[in-house]
PDBQT receptor file of N, H, CA, C and O in Angstrom, charges set to zero:
ATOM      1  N   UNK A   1      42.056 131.438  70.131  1.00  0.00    +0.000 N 
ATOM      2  CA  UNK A   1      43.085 130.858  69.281  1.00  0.00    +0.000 C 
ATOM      3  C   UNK A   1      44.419 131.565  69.430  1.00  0.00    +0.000 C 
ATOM      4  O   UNK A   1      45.338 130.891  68.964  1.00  0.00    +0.000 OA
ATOM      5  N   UNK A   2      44.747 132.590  69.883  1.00  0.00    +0.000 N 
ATOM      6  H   UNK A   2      44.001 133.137  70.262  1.00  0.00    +0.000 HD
ATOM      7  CA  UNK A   2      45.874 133.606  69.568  1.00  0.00    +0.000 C 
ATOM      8  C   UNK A   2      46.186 134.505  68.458  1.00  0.00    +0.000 C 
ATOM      9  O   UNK A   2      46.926 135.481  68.333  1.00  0.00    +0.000 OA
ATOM     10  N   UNK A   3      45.240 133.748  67.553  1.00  0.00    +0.000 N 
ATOM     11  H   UNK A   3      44.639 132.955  67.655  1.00  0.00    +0.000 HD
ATOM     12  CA  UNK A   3      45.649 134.874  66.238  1.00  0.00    +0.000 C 
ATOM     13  C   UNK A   3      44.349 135.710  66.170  1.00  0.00    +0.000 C 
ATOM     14  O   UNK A   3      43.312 135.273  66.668  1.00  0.00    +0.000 OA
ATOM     15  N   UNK A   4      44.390 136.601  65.712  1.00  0.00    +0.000 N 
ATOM     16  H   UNK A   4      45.233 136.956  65.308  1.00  0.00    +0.000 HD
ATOM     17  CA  UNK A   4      43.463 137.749  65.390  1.00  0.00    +0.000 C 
ATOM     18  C   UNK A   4      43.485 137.415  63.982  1.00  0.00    +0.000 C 
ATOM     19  O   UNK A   4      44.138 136.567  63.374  1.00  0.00    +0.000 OA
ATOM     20  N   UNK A   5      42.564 138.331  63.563  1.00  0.00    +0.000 N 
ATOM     21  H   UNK A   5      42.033 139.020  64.057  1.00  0.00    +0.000 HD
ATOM     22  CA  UNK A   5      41.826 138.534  61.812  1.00  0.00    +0.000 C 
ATOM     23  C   UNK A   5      43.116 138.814  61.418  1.00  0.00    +0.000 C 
ATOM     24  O   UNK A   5      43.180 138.149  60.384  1.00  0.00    +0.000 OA
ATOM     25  N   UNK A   6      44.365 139.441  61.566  1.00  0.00    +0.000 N 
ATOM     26  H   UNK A   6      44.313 139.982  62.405  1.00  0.00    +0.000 HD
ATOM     27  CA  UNK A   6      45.352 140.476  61.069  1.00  0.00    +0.000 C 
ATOM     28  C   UNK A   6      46.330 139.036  60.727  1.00  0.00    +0.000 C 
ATOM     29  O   UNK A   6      47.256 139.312  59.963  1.00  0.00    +0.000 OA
ATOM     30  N   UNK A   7      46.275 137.114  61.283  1.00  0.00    +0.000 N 
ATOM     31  H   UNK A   7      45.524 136.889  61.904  1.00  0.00    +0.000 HD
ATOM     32  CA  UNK A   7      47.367 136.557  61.265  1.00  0.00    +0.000 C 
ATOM     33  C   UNK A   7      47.052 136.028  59.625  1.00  0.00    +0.000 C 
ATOM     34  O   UNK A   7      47.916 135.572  58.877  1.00  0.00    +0.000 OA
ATOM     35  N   UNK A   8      45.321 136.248  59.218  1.00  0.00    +0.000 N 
ATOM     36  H   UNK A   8      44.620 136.619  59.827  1.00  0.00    +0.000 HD
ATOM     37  CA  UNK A   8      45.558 135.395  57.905  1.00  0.00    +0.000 C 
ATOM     38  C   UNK A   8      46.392 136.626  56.904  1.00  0.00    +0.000 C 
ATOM     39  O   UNK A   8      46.608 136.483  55.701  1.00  0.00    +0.000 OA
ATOM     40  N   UNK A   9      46.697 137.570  57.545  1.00  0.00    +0.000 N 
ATOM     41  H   UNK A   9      46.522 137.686  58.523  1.00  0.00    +0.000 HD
ATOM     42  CA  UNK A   9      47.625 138.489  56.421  1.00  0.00    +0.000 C 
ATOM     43  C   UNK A   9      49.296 138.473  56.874  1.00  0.00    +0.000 C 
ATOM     44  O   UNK A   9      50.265 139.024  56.350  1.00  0.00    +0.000 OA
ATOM     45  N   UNK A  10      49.214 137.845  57.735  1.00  0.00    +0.000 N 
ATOM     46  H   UNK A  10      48.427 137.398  58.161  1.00  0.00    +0.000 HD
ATOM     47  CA  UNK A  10      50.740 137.553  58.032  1.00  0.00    +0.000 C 
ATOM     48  C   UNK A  10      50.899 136.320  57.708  1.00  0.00    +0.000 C 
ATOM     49  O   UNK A  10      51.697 136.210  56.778  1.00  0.00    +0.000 OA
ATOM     50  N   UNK A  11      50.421 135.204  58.131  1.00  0.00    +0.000 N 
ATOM     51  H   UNK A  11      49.772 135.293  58.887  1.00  0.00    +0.000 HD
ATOM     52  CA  UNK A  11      50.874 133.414  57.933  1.00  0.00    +0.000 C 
ATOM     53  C   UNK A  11      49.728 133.514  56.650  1.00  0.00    +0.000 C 
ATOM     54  O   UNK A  11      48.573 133.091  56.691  1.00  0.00    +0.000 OA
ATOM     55  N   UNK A  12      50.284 134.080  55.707  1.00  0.00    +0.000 N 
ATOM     56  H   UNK A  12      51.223 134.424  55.674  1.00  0.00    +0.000 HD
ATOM     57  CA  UNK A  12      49.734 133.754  54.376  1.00  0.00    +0.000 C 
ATOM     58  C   UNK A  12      50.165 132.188  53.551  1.00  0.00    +0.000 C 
ATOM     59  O   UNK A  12      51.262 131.632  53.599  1.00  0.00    +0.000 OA
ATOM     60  N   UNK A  13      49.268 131.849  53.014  1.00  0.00    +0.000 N 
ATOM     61  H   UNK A  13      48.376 132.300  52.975  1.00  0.00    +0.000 HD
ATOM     62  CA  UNK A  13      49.574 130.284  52.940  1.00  0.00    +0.000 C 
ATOM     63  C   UNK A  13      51.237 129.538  52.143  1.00  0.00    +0.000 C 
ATOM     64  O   UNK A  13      51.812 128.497  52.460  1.00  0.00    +0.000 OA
ATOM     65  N   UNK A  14      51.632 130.613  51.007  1.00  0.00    +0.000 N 
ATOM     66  H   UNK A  14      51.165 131.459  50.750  1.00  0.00    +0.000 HD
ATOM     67  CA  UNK A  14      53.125 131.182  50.874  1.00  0.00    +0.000 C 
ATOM     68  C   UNK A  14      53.960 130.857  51.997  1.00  0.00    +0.000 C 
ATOM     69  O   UNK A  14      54.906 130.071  52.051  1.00  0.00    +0.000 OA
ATOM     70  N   UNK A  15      53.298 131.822  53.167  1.00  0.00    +0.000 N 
ATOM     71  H   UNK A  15      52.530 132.460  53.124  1.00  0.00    +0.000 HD
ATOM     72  CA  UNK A  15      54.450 131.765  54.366  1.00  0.00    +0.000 C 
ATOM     73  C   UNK A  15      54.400 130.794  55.270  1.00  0.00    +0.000 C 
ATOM     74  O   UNK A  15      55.272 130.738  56.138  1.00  0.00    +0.000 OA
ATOM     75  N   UNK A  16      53.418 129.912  55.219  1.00  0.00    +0.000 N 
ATOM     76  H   UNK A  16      52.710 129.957  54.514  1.00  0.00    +0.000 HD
ATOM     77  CA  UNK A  16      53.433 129.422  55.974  1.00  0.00    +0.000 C 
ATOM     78  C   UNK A  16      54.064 127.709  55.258  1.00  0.00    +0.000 C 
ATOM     79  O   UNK A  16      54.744 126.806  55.744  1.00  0.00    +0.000 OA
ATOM     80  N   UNK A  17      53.326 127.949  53.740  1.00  0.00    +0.000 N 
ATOM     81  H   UNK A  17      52.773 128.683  53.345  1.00  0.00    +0.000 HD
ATOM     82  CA  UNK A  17      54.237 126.870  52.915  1.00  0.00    +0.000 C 
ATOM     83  C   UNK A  17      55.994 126.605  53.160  1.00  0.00    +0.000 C 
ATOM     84  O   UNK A  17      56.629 125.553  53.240  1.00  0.00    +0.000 OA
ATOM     85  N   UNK A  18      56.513 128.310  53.251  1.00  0.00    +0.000 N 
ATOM     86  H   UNK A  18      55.997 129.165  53.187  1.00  0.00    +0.000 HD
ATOM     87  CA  UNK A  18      58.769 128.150  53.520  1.00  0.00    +0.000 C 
ATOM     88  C   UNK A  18      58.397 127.732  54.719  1.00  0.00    +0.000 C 
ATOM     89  O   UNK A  18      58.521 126.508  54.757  1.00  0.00    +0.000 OA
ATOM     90  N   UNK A  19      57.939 128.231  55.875  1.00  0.00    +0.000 N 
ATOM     91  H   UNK A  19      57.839 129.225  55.844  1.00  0.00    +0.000 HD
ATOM     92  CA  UNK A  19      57.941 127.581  56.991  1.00  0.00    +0.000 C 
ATOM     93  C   UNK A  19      57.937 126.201  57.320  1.00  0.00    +0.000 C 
ATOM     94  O   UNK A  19      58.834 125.753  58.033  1.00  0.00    +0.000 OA
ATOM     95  N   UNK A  20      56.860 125.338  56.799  1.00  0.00    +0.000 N 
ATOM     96  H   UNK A  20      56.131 125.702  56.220  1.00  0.00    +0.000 HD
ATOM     97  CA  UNK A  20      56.674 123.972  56.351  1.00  0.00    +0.000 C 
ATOM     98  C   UNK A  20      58.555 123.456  56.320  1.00  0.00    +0.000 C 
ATOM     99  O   UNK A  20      59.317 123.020  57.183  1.00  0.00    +0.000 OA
ATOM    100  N   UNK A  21      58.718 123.834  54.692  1.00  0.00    +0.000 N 
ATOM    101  H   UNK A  21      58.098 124.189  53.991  1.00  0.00    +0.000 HD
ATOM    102  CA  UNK A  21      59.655 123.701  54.324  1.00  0.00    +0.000 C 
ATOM    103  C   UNK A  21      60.988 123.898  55.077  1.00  0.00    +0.000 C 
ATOM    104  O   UNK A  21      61.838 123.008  55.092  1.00  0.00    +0.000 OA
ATOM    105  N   UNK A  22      61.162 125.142  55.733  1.00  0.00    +0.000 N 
ATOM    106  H   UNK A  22      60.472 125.866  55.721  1.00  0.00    +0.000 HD
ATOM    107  CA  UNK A  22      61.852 124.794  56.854  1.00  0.00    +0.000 C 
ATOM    108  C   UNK A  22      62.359 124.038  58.101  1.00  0.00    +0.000 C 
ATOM    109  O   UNK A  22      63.402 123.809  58.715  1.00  0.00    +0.000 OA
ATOM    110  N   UNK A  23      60.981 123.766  58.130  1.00  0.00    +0.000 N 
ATOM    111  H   UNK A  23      60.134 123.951  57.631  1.00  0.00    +0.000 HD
ATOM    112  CA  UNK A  23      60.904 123.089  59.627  1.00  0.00    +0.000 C 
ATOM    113  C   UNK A  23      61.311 121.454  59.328  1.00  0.00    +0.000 C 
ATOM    114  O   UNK A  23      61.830 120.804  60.235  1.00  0.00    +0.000 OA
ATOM    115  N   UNK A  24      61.046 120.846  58.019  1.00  0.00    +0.000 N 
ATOM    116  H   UNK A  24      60.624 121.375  57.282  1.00  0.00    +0.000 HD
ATOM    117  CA  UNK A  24      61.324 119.324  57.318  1.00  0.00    +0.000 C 
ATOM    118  C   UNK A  24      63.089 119.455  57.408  1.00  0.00    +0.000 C 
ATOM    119  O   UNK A  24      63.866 118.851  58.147  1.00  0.00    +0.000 OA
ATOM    120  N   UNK A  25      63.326 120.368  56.474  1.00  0.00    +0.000 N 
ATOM    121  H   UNK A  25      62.695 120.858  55.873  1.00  0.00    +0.000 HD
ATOM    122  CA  UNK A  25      64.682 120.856  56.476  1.00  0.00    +0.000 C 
ATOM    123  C   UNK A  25      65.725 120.598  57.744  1.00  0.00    +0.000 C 
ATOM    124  O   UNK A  25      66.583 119.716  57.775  1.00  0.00    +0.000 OA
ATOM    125  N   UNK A  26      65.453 121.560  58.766  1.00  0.00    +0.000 N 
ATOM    126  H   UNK A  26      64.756 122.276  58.740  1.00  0.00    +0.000 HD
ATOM    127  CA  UNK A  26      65.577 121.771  60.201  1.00  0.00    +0.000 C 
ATOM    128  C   UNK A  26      65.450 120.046  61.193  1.00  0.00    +0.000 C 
ATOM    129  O   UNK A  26      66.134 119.621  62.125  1.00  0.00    +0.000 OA
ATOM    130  N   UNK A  27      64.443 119.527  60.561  1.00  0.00    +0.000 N 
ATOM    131  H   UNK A  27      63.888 119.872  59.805  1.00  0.00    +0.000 HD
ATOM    132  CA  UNK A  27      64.659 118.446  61.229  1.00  0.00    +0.000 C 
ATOM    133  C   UNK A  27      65.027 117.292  60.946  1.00  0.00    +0.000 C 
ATOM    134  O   UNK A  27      65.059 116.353  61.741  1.00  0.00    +0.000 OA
ATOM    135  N   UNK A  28      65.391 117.254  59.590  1.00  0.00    +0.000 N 
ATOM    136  H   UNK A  28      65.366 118.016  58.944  1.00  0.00    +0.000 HD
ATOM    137  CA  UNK A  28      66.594 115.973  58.655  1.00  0.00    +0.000 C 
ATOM    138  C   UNK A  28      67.956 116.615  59.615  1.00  0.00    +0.000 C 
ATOM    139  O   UNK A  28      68.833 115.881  60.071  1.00  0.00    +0.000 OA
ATOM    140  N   UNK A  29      67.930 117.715  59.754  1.00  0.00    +0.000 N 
ATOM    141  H   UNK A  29      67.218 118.311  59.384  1.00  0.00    +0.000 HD
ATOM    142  CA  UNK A  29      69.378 118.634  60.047  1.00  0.00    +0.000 C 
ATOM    143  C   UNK A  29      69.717 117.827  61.648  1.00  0.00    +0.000 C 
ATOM    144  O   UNK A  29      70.656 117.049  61.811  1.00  0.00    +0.000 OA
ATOM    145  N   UNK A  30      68.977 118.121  62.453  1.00  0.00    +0.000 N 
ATOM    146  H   UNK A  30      68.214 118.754  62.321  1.00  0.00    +0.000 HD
ATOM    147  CA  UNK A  30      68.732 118.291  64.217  1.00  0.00    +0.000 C 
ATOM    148  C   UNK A  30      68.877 116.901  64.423  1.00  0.00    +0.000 C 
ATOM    149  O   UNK A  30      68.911 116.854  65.652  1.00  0.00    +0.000 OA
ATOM    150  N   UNK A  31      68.990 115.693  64.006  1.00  0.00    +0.000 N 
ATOM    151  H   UNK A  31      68.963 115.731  63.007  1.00  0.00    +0.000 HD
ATOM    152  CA  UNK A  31      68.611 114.206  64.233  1.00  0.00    +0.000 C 
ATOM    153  C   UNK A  31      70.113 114.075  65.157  1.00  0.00    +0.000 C 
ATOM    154  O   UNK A  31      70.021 113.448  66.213  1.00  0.00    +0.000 OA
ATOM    155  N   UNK A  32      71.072 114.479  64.893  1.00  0.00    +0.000 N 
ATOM    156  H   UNK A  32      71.146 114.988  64.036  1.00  0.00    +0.000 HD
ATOM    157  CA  UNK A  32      72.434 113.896  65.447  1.00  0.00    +0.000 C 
ATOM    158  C   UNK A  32      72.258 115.003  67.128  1.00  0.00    +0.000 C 
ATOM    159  O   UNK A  32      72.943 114.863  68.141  1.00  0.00    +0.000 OA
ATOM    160  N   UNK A  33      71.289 115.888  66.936  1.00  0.00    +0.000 N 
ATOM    161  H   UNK A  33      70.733 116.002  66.112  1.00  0.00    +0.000 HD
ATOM    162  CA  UNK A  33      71.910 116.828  68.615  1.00  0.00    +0.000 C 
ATOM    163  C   UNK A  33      70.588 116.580  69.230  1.00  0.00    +0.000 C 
ATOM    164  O   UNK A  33      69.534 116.887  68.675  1.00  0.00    +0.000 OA
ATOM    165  N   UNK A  34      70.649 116.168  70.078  1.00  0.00    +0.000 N 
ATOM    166  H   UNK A  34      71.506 115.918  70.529  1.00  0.00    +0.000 HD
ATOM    167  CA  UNK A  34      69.446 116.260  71.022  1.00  0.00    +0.000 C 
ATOM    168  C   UNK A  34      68.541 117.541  71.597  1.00  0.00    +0.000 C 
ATOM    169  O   UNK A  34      67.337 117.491  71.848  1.00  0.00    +0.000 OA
ATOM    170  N   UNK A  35      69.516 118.834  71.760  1.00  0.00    +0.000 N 
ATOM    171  H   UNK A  35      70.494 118.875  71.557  1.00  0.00    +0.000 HD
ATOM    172  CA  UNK A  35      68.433 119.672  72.396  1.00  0.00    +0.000 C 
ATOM    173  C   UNK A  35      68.349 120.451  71.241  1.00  0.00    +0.000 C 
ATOM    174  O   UNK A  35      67.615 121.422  71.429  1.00  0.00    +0.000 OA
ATOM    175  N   UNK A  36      68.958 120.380  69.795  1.00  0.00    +0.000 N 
ATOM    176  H   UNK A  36      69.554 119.592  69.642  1.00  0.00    +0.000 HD
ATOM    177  CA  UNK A  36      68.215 121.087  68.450  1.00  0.00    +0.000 C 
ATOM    178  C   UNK A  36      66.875 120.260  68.291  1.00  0.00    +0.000 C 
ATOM    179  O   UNK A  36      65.766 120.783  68.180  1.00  0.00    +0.000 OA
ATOM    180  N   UNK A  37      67.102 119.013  68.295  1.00  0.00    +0.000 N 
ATOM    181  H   UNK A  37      68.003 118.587  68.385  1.00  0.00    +0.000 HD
ATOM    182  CA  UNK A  37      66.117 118.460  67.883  1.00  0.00    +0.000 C 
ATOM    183  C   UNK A  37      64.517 118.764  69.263  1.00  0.00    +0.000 C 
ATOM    184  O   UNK A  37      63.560 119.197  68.622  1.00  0.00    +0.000 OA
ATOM    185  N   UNK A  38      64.422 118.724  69.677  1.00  0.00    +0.000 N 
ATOM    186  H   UNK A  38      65.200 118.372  70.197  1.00  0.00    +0.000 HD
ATOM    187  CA  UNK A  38      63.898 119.605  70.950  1.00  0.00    +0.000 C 
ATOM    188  C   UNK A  38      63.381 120.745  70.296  1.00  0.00    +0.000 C 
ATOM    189  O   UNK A  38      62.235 120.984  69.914  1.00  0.00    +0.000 OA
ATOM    190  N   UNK A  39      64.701 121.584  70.217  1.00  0.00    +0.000 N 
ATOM    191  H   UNK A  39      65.632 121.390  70.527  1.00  0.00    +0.000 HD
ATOM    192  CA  UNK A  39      63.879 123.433  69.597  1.00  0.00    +0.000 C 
ATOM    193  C   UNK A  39      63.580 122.903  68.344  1.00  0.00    +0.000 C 
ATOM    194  O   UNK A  39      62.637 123.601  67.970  1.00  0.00    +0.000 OA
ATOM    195  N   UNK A  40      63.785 122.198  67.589  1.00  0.00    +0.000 N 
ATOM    196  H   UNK A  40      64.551 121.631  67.893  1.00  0.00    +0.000 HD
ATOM    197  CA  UNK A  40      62.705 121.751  66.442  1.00  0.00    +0.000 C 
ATOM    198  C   UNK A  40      61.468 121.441  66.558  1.00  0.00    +0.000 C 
ATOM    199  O   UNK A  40      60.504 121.858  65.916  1.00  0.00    +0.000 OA
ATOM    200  N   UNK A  41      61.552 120.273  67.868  1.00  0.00    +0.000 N 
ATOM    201  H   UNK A  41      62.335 119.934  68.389  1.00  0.00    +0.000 HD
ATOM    202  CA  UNK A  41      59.969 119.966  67.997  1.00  0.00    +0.000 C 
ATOM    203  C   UNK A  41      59.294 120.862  68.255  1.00  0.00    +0.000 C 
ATOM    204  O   UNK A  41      58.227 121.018  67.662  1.00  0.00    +0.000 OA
ATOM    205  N   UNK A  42      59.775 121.827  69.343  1.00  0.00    +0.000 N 
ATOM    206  H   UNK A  42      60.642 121.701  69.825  1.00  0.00    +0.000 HD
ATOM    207  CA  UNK A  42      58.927 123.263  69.424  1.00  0.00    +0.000 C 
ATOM    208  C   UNK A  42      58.484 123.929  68.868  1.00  0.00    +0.000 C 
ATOM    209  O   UNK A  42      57.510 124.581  69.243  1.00  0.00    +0.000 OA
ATOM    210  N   UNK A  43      59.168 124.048  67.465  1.00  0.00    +0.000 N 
ATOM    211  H   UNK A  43      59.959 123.518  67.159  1.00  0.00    +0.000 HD
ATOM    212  CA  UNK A  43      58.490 125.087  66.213  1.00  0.00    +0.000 C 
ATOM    213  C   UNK A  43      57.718 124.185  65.438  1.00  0.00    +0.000 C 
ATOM    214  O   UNK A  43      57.042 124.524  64.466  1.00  0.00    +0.000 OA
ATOM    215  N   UNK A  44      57.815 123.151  65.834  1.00  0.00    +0.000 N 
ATOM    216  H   UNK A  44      58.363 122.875  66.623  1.00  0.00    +0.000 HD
ATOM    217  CA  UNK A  44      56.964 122.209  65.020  1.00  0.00    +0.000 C 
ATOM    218  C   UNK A  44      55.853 122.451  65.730  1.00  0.00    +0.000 C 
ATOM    219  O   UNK A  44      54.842 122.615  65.047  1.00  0.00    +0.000 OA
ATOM    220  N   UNK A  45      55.774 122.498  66.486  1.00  0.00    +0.000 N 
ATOM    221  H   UNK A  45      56.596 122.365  67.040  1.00  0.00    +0.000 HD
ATOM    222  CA  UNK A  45      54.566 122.161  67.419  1.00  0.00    +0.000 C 
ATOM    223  C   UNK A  45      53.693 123.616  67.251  1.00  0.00    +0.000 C 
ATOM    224  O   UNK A  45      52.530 123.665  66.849  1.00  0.00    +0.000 OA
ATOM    225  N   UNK A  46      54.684 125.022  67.729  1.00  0.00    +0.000 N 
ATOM    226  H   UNK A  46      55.629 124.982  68.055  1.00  0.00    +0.000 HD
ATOM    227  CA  UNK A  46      54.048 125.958  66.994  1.00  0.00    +0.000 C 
ATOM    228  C   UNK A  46      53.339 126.379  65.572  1.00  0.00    +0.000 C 
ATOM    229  O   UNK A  46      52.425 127.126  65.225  1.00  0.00    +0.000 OA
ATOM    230  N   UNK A  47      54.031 125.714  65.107  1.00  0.00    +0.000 N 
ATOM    231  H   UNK A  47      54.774 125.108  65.389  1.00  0.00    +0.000 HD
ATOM    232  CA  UNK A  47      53.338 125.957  63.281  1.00  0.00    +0.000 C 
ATOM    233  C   UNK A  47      52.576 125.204  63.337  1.00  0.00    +0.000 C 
ATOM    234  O   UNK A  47      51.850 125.676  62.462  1.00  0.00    +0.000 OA
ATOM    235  N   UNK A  48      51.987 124.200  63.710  1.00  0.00    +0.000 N 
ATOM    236  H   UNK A  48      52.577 123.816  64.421  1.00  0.00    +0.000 HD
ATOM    237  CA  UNK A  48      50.933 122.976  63.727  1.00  0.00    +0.000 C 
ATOM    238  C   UNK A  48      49.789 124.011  64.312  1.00  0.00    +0.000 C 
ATOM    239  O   UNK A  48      48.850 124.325  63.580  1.00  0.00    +0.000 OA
ATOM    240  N   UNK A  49      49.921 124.653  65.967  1.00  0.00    +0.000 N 
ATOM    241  H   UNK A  49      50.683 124.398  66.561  1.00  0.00    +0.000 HD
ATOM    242  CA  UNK A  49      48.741 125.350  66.301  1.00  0.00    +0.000 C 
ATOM    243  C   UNK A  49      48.564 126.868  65.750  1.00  0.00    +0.000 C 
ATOM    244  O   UNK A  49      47.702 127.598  66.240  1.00  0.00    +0.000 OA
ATOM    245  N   UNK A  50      49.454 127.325  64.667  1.00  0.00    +0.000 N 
ATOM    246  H   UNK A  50      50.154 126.732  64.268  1.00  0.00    +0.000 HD
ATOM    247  CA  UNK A  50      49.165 128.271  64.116  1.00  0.00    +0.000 C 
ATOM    248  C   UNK A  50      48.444 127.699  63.132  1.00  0.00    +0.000 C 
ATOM    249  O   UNK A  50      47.268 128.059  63.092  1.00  0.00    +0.000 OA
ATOM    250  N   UNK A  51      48.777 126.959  62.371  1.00  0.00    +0.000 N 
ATOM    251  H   UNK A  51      49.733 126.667  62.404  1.00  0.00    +0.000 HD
ATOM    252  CA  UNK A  51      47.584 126.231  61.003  1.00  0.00    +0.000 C 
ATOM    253  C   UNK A  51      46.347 126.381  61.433  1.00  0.00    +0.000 C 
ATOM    254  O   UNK A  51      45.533 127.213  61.032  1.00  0.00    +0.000 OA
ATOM    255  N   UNK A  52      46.135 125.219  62.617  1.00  0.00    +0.000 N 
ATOM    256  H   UNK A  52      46.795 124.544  62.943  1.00  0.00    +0.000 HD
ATOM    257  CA  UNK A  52      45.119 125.006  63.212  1.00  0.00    +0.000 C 
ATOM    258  C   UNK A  52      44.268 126.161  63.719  1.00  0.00    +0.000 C 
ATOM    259  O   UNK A  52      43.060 126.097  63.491  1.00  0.00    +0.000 OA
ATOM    260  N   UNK A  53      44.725 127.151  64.341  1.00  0.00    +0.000 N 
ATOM    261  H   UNK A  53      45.706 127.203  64.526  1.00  0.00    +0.000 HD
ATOM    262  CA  UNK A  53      44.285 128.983  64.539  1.00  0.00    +0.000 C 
ATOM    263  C   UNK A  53      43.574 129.393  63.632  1.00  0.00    +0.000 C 
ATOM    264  O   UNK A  53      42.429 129.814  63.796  1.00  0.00    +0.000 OA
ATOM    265  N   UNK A  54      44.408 129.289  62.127  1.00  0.00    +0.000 N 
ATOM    266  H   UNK A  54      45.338 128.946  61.993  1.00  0.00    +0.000 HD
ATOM    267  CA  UNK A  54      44.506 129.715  60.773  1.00  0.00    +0.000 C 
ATOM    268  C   UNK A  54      43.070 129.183  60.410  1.00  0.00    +0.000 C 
ATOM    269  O   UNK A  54      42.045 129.855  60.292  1.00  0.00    +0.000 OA
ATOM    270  N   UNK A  55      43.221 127.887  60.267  1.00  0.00    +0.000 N 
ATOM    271  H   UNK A  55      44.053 127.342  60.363  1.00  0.00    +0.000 HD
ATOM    272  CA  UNK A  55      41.837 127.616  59.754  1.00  0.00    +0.000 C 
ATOM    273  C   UNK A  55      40.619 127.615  60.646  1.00  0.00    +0.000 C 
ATOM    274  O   UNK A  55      39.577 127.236  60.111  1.00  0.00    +0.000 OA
ATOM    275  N   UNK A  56      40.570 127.993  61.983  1.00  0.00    +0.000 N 
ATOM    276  H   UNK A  56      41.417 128.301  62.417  1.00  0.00    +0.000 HD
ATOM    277  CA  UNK A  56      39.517 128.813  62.751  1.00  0.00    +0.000 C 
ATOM    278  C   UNK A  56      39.230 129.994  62.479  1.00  0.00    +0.000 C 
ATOM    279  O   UNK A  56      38.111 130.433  62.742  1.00  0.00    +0.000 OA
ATOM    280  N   UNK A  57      40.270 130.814  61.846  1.00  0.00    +0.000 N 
ATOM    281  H   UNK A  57      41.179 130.457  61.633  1.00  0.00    +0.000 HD
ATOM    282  CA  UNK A  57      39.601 132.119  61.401  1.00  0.00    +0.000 C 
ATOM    283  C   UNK A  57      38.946 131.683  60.176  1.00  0.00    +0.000 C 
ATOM    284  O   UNK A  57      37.770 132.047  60.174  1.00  0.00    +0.000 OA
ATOM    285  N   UNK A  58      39.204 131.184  59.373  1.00  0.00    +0.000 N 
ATOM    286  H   UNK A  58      40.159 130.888  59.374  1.00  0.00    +0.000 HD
ATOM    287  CA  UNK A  58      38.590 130.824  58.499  1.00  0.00    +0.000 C 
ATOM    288  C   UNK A  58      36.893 130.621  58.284  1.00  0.00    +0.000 C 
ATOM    289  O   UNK A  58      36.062 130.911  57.422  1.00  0.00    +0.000 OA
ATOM    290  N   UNK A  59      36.908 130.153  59.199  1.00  0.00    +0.000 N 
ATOM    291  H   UNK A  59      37.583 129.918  59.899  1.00  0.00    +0.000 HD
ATOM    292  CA  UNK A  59      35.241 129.524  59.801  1.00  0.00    +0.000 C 
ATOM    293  C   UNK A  59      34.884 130.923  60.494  1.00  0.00    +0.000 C 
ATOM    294  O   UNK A  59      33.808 130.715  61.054  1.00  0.00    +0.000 OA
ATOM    295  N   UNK A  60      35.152 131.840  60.654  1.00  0.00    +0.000 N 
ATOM    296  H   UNK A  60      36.026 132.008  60.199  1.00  0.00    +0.000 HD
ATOM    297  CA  UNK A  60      34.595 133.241  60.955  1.00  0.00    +0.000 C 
ATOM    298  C   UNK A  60      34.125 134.051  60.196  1.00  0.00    +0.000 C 
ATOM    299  O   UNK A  60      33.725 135.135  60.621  1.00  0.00    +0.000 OA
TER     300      UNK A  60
């Protein structure tokens, strides 16, 4: 997955909730530029397979 036991104490569900929140934010924002909207999809895409990580440790 990439995350170790140590990420459910970093992407605590808190942090990963502003993140959320950011990234909605970030991409109402990015709609008028093309390559923001791009590095948006990217962190989108990252926080999606960190969740997904997240709740594999879980199941450990």
């Amino acid at each position: 997955t990439g995350l170790s036991g140590l990420g459910r104490n970093v992407f605590t569900p808190e942090v990963m909730q502003k993140l959320g929140a950011c990234l909605a934010r970030a991409e109402g924002m990015s709609n008028l530029d093309e390559i923001a909207g791009k590095r948006v999809m990217m962190a989108r895409q990252m926080y999606i397979e960190t969740q997904e990580a997240l709740e594999g440790l879980e199941g450990k």
